[in-house]
C-alpha positions in Angstrom: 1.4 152.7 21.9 4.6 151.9 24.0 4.5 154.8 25.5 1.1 155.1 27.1 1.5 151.1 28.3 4.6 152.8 30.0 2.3 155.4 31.5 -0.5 152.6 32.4 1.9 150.5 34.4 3.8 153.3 35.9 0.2 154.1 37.6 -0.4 150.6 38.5 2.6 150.5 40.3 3.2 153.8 41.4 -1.0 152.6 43.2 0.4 149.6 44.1 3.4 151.2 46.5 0.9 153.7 48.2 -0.8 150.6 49.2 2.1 148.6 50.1 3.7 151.7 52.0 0.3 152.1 54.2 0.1 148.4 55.0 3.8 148.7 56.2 3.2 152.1 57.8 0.5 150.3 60.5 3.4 148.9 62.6 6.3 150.9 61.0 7.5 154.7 60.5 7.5 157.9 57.9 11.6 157.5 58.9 11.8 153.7 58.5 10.0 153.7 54.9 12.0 157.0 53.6 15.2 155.3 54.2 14.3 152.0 52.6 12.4 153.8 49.1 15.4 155.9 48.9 17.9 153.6 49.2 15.6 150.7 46.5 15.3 153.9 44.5 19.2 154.9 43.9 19.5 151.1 43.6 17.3 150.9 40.8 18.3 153.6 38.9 21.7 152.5 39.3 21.4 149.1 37.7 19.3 150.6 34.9 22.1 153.3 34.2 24.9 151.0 34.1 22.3 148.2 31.6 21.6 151.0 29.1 25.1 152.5 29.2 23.4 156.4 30.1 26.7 157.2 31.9 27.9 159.6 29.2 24.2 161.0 29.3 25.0 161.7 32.9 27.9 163.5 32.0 26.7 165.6 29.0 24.4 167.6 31.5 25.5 171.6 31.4 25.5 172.7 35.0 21.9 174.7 35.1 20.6 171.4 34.1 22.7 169.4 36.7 21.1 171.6 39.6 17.5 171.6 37.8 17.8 167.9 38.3 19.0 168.1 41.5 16.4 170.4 42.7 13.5 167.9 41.0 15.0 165.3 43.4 14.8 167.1 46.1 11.8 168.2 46.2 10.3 164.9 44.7 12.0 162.2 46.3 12.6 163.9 49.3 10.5 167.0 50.4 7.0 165.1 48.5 7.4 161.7 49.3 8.1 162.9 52.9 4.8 164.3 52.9 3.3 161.9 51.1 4.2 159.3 53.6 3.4 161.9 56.4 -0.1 162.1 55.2 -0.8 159.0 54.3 -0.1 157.1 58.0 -2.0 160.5 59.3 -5.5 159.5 57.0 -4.7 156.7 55.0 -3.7 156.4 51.2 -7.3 157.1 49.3 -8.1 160.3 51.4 -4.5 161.4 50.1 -5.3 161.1 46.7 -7.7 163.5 45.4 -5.9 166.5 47.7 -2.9 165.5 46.3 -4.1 166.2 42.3 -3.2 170.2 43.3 -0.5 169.1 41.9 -1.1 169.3 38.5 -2.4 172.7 39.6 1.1 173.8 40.9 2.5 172.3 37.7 0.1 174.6 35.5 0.1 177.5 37.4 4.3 177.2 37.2 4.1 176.1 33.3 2.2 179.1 32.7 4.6 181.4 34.3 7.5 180.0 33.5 6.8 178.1 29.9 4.5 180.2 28.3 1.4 178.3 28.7 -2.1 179.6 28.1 -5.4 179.1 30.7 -8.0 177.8 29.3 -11.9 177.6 30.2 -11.1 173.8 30.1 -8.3 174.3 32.4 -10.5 176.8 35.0 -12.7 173.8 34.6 -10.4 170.9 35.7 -8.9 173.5 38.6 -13.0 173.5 40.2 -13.1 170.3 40.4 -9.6 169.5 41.4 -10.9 171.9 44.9 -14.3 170.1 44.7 -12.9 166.7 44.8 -11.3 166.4 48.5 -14.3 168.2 49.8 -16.8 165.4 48.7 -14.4 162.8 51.2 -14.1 165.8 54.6 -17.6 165.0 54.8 -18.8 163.2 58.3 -18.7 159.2 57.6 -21.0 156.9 59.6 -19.3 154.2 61.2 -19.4 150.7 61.3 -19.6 148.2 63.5 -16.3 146.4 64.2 -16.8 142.6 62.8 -13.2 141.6 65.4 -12.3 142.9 68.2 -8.5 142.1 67.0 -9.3 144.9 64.8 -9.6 149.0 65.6 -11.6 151.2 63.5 -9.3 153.6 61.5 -9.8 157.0 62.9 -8.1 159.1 60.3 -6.5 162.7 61.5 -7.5 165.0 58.8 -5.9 167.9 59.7 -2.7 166.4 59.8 -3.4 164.5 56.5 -4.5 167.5 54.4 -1.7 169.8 55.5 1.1 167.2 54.7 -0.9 166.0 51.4 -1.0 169.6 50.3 2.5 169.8 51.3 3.4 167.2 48.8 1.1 168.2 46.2 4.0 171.6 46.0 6.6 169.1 45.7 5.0 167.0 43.0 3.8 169.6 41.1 6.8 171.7 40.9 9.5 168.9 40.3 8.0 168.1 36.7 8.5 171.4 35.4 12.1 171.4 36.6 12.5 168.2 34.6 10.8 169.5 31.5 13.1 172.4 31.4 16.5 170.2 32.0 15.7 167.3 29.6 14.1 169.3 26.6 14.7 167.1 23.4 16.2 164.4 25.6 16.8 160.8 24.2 16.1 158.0 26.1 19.8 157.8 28.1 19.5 161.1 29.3 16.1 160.1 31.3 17.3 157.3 33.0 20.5 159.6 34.1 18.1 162.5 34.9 16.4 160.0 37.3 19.5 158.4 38.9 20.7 162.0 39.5 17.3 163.1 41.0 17.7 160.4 43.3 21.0 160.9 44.5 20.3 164.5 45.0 17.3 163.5 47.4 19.0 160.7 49.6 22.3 163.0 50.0 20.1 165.7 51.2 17.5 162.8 53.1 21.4 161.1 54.5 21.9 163.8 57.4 18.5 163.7 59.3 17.5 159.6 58.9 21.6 159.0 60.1 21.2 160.9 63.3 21.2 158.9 66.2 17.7 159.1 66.7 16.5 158.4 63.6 19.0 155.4 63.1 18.1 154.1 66.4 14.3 154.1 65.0 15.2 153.0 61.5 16.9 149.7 63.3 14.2 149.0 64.9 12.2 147.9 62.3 10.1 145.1 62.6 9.8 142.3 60.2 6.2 143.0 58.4 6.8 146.9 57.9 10.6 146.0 56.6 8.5 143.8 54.4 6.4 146.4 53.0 8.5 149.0 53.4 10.6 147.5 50.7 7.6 145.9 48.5 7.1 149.9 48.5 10.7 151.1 47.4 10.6 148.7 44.5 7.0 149.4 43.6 7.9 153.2 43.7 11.4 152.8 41.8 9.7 150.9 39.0 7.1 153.7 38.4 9.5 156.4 38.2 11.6 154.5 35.9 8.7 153.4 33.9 7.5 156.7 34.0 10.4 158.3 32.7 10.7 156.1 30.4 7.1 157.4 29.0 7.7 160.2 28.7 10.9 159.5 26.7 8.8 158.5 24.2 5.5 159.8 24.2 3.9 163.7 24.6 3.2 164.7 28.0 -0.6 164.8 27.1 -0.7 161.4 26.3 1.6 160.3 29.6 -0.2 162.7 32.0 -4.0 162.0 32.2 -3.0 157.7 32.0 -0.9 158.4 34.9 -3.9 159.9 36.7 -5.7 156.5 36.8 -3.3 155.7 39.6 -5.6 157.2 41.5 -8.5 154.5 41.0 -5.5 151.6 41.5 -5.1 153.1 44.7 -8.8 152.7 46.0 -8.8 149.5 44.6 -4.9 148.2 45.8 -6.3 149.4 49.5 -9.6 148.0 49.5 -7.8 144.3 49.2 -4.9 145.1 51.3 -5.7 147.7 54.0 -9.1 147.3 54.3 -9.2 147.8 58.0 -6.5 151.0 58.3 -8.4 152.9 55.4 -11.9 155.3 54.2 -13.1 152.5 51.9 -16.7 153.9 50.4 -18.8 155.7 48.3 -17.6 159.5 49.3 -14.0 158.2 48.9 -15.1 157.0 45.1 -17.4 160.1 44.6 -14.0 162.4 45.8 -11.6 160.0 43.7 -13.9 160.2 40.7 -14.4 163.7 40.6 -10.3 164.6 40.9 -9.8 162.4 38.5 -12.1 164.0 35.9 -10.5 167.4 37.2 -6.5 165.8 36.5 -8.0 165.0 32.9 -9.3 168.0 32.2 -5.8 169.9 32.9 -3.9 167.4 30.8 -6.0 167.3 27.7 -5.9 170.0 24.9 -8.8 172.1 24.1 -8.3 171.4 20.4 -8.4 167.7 21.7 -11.7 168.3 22.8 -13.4 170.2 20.2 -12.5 167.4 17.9 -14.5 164.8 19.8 -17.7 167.2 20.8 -18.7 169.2 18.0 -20.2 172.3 19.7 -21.9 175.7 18.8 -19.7 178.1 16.9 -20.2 181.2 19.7 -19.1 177.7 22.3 -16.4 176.9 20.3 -15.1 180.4 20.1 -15.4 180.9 24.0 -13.9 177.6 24.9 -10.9 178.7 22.6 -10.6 181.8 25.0 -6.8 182.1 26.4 -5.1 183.7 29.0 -2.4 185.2 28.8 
């Protein structure tokens, strides 16, 4: 029970600072909000470590975990929230979403190869309409008329969107199986250190580029509203990650997974009240959202799962049970 509340609000939050990064991402920077979420999500992890005492945790790590962890970060909290960030000012944060759910394709393929994992007819399933999903949004969208003239129609660059999306999807698929293989049979402790040490590993590596003088020019130029959001965002995204660690902590990775998914229908709705004019708000963005989403749950849940709730033929039981390898 705790644990999938965990999961819940670590979507609702995780929705919440894809909405607040885009509103802050109108005026402001893929630089400006990388350097605030990084430096809110150190912070956080920080605090948390030093409440729940998990510096011992930190320290009972054996060094092939250590860089695991470190290489989770990285490509997380640096390389896909990067892209992330990169995609959504390109195209906004709902078309983001269903590209982005390759991810869990990355993570099975990788699971598979490295964890011994089976592929499943459900799971060839969820993979078609993971590829389905983003095609239903690509499609032409009629416009509308400008109500304001204070106001410019969003004209999203989908080329640059999808590339950086899919970008990220590599990042946030792979990082989880990194993290599955360093905190196996981990208590509670160890996954808040985990976290904090992911973190660190990201801004160190994240420190060099946003301190040059360019970039520090640019990042000091903030203006109020985006420094606003920007941080709105860090706290938003710190919170899930703790909260999702914390999940899964406690609770299988089935039962975390497919809740986390409904971030994706947070995110439609956190943009349709706060970005309505800088995003895709309508029925193809749904349709697309709706359809990755069924996708996402159809990779996370067991066959066994599903045989239990739909009773089916024996010949349809037999070939859903088919595995591979």
């Amino acid at each position: 029970m705790l644990g999938g509340f965990l999961a819940l609000l670590a979507a609702i939050t995780f929705a919440l600072n894809n909405a607040a990064f885009r509103r802050g991402a109108v005026t402001g920077t893929v630089a400006q909000g990388m350097a605030i979420s990084l430096a809110l999500g150190v912070g956080i992890f920080l605090i948390a470590t030093m409440l729940s005492g998990a510096w011992q945790s930190a320290a009972t790590f054996p060094p092939q975990s250590l860089a695991m962890l470190c290489a989770a970060g990285i490509l997380h909290f640096a390389w896909g929230r990067y892209c992330n960030f990169r995609a959504t000012k390109a195209m906004g944060a709902n078309l983001v979403g269903p590209p982005q759910q390759m991810s869990i394709v990355v993570t099975l393929v990788l699971a598979i190869l490295i964890l011994d994992e089976n592929l499943t007819p459900l799971r060839l399933f969820g993979i078609l309409l993971v590829v389905i999903g983003p095609a239903l949004s690509l499609r032409p969208i009629k416009k509308m008329p400008v109500l304001s003239p204070r106001v410019l129609a969003f004209k999203p660059n989908y080329v640059e969107g999808y590339t950086f999306a899919l970008l990220s999807a590599l990042g946030y698929g792979t990082s989880p199986i990194l993290v599955r293989i360093s905190l196996q049979d981990a208590d509670f402790a160890s996954s808040i250190a985990a976290g904090l040490i992911a973190h660190i590993a990201a801004a160190v590596v994240m420190t060099v580029p946003l301190l040059s003088r360019g970039m520090r020019r640019c990042i000091l130029s903030m203006d109020g509203p985006s420094r606003t959001w920007f941080s709105v965002s860090g706290v938003l995204v710190g919170l899930s990650q703790m909260t999702g660690y914390l999940a899964l902590a406690i609770a299988p990775v089935s039962v975390v997974t497919p809740i986390q998914r409904l971030s994706l229908v947070f995110r439609v709705f956190a943009n349709s009240l706060l970005n309505r004019d800088h995003e895709v708000i309508g029925g193809r963005v749904w349709a697309a959202t709706a359809v990755g989403l069924l996708g996402a749950a159809a990779l996370s849940v067991s066959t066994d799962f599903v045989l239990a709730l739909v009773p089916l033929p024996e010949i349809v039981e037999a070939a859903a049970r088919w595995q591979w390898p």
